[in-house]
C-alpha positions as CSV (number, residue, x, y, z in Angstrom):
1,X,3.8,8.9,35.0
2,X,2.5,9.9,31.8
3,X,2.0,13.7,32.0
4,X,6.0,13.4,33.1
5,X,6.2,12.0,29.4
6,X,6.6,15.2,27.0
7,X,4.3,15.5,23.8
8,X,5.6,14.5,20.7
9,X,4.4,17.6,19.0
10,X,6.4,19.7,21.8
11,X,9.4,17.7,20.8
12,X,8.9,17.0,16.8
13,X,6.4,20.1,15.9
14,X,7.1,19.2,12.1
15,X,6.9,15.6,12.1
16,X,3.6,15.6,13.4
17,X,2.8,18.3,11.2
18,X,3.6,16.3,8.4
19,X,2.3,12.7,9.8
20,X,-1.2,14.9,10.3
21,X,-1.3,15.9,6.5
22,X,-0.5,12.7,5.7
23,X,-3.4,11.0,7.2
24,X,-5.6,13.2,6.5
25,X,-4.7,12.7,2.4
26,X,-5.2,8.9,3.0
27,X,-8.7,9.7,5.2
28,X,-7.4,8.8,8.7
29,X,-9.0,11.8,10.0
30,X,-9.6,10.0,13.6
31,X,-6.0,9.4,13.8
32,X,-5.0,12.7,13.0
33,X,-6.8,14.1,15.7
34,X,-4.9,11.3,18.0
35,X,-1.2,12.9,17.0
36,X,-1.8,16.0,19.1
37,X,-1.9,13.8,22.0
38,X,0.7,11.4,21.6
39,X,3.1,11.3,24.6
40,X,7.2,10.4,23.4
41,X,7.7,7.1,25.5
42,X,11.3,6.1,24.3
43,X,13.1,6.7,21.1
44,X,13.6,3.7,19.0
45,X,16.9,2.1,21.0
46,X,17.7,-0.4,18.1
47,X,20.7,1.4,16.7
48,X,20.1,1.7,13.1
49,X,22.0,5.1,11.5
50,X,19.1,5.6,9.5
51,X,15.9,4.6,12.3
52,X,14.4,7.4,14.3
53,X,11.5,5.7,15.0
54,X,9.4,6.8,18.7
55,X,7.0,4.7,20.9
56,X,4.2,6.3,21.9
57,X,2.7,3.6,24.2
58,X,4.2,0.9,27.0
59,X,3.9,-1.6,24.7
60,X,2.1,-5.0,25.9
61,X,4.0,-7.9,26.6
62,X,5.4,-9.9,23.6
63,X,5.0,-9.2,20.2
64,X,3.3,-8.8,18.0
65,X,0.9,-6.6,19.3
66,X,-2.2,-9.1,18.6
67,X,-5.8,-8.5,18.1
68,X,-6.9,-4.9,17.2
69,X,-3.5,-4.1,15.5
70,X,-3.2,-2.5,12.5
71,X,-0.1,-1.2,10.3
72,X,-0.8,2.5,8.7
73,X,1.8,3.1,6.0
74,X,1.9,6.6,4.5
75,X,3.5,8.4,1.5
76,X,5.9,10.7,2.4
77,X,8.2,12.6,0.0
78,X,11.5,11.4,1.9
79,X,12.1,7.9,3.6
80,X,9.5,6.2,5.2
81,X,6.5,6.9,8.0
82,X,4.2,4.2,9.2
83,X,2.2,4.4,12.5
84,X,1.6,1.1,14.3
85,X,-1.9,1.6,16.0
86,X,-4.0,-0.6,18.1
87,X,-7.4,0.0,18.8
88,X,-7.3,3.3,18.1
89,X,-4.2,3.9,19.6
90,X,-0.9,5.2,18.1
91,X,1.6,3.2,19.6
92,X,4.5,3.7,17.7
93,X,5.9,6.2,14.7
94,X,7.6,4.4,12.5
95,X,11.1,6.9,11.5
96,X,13.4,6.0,8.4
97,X,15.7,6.8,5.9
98,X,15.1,10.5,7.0
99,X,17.1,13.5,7.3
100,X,18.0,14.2,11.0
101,X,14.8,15.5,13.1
102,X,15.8,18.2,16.1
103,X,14.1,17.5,19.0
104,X,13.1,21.2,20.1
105,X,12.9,19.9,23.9
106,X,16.7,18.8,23.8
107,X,16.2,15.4,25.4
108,X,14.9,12.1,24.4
109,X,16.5,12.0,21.1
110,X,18.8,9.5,20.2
């Protein structure tokens, strides 16, 4: 169930503090708004030291995501931070070459 599913702000206050500013320098004001209700699905399971990427959405079945996806690259001032959003949905944060984030729930972190 979703509501099971904690927030991603709950878990990653900073991130999302800093993905917000970040969108709203490059004028993705609408998806700023999204971030405070972005659920943490799954952490990225791929196994890559330097990935702490998080899904925010099931994700359909089979890639790529298709029609009404769009990549959203922003500048950060360490690593990189891209959202992958379709139809106005944050599906994924895109996590690397970052310092370590602490998850202040304790669980769900890689």
């Amino acid at each position: 169930m979703e509501l099971d599913r904690p927030l991603v702000r709950d878990a990653y206050p900073d991130l999302i503090a800093e993905l917000i500013t970040l969108l709203e320098d490059e004028g993705e004001r609408e998806l700023a708004l999204c971030l405070a209700d972005v659920r943490l699905v799954a952490m990225c399971d791929c196994g890559d030291d330097f990935c702490q990427s998080i899904r925010t959405e099931v994700h359909p079945k089979g890639q790529p995501y298709g029609e009404g996806h769009r990549c959203v690259p922003l500048l950060p001032s360490r690593g990189m931070l891209n959202l992958d959003v379709l139809n106005g949905r944050i599906m994924y944060i895109e996590v690397l070459d970052r310092p370590p984030m602490h998850n202040h729930l304790g669980r769900g972190s890689k």
